[in-house]
C-alpha positions as CSV (number, residue, x, y, z in Angstrom):
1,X,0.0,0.0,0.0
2,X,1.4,3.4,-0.9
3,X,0.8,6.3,0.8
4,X,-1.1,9.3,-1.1
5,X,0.8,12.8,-1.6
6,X,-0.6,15.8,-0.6
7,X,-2.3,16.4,-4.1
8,X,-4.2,12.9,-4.2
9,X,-5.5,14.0,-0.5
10,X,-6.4,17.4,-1.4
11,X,-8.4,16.4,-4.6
12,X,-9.9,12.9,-2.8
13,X,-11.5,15.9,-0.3
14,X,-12.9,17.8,-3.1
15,X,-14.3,15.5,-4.9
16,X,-15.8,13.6,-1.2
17,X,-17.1,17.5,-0.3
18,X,-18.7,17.7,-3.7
19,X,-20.4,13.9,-3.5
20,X,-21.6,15.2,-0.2
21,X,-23.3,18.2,-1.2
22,X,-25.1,16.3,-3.9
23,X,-26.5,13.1,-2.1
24,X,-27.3,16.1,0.5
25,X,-29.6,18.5,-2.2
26,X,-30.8,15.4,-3.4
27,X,-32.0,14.2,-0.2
28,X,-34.2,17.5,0.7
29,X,-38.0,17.6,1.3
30,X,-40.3,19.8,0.0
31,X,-42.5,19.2,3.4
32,X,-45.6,19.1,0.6
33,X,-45.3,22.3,-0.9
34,X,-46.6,20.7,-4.2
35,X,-43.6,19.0,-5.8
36,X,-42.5,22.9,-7.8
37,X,-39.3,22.6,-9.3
38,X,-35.9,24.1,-7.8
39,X,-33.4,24.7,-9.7
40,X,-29.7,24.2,-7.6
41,X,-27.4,27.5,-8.3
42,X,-23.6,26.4,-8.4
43,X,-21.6,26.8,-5.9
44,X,-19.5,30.1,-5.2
45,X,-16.1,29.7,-7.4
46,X,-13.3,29.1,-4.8
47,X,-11.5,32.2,-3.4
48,X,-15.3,34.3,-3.7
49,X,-17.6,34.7,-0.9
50,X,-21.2,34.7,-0.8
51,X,-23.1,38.1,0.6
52,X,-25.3,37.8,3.1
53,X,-28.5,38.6,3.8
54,X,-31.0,37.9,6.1
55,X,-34.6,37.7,5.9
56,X,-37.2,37.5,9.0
57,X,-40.5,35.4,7.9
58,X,-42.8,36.5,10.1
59,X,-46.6,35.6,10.0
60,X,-47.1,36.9,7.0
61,X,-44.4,38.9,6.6
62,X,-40.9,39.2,4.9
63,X,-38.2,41.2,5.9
64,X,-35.3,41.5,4.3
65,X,-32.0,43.2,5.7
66,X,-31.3,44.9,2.4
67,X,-33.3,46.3,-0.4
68,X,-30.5,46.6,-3.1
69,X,-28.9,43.8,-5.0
70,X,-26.4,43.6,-7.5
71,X,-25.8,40.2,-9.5
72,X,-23.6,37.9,-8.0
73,X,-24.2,34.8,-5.2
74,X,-26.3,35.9,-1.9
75,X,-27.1,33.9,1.1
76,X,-30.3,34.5,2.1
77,X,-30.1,33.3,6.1
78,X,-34.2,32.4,6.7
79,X,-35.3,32.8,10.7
80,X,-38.7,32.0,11.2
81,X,-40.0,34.7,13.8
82,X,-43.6,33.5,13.5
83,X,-46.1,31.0,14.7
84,X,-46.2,28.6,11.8
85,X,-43.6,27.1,9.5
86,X,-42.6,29.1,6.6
87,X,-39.8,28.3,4.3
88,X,-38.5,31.3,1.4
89,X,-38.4,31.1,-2.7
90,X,-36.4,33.2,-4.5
91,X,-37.6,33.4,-8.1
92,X,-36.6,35.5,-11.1
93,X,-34.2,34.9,-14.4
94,X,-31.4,33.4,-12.3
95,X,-33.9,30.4,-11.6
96,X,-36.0,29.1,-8.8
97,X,-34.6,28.3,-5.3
98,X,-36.4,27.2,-2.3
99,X,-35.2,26.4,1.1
100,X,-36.3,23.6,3.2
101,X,-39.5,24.6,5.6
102,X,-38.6,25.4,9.1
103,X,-40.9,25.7,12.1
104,X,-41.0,28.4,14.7
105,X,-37.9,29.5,16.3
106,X,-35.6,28.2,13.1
107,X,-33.6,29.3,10.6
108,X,-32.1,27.9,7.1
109,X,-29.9,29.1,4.6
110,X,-30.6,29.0,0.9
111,X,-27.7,29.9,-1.6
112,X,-28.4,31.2,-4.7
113,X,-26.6,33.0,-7.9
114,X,-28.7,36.4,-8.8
115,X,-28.5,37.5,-12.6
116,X,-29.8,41.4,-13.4
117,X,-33.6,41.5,-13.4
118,X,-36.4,41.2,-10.7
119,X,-37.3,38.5,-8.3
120,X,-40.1,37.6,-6.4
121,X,-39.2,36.5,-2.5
122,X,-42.1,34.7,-1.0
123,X,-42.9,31.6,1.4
124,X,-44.2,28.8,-0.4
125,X,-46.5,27.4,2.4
126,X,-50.3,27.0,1.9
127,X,-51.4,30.3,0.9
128,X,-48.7,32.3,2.8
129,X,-48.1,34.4,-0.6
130,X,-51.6,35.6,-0.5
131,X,-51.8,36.5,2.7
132,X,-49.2,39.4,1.7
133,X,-45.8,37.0,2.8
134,X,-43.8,38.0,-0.9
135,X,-41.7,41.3,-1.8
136,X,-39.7,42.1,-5.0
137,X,-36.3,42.8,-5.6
138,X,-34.3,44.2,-8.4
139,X,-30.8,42.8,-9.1
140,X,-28.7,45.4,-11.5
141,X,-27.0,48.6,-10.9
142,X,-23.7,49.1,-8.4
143,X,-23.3,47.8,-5.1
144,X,-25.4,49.9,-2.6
145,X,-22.8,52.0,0.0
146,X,-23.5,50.7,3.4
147,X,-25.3,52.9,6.1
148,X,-27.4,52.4,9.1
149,X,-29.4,55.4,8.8
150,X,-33.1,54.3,8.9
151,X,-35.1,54.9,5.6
152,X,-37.9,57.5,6.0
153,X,-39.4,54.9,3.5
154,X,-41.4,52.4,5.2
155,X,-43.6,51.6,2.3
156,X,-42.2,49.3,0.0
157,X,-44.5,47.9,-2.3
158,X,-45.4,44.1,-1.8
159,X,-43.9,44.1,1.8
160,X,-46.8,42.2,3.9
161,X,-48.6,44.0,6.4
């Protein structure tokens, strides 16, 4: 028996991390959200970072921690504030995404590549949508320069009540 150089190790853990992550998205439930298709974004190419965004579903409700987007890979971090499950789809030209459903208390994380255009973010669960749980976002333009100043805009269209 020989013993493998540093190379054959390093590539053996790639290609065991990459099995993983398949056998794991094809493992996922949809927790009977109707069998809609998701479409898998690839992963971030090494040495790039996803940015990361949070978004609070509430009942019925979503918040998200920013309003501007540019196109590039975002991790949208889902923490279920509310009293029922919820679970997030983010759907627009880069595809359709949807986490897995999580119940009160919980949160997920759903990675997914944004292309220029608009997207609807809503929760999937039994009429959740209707009940005003959905926003828009608009990916294009240049990054948005950070500030915590609050926004005398509180009305963004599509927000929930």
């Amino acid at each position: 028996m020989t013993i493998p150089s540093t190379r054959q190790r390093m590539l053996l853990g790639v290609a065991a991390g990459g099995l993983t992550a398949l056998l794991a998205a094809c493992g996922s439930s949809d927790n009977g959200s109707g069998g809609g298709t998701t479409t898998a974004p690839p992963p971030p190419q090494s040495g790039t970072s996803a940015r990361q965004v949070t978004a609070e579903l509430s009942d019925f409700h979503i918040k998200l921690s920013t309003e501007r987007f540019t196109a590039g890979t975002y991790t949208f971090t889902a923490k279920n504030t509310g009293n029922h499950d919820h679970a997030l789809v983010v759907q627009g030209p880069g595809g359709q995404n949807r986490s897995k459903t999580v119940s009160p208390g919980e949160s997920t994380a759903l990675t997914v590549t944004l292309k220029s255009g608009t997207y609807e973010v809503y929760c999937p669960i039994d009429g959740h949508k209707d009940l005003g749980m959905k926003t828009a976002v608009t990916v294009g333009g240049a990054p948005a320069p950070s500030t915590n100043k609050p926004s005398n805009n509180d009305q963004s269209p599509g927000s929930g009540y």
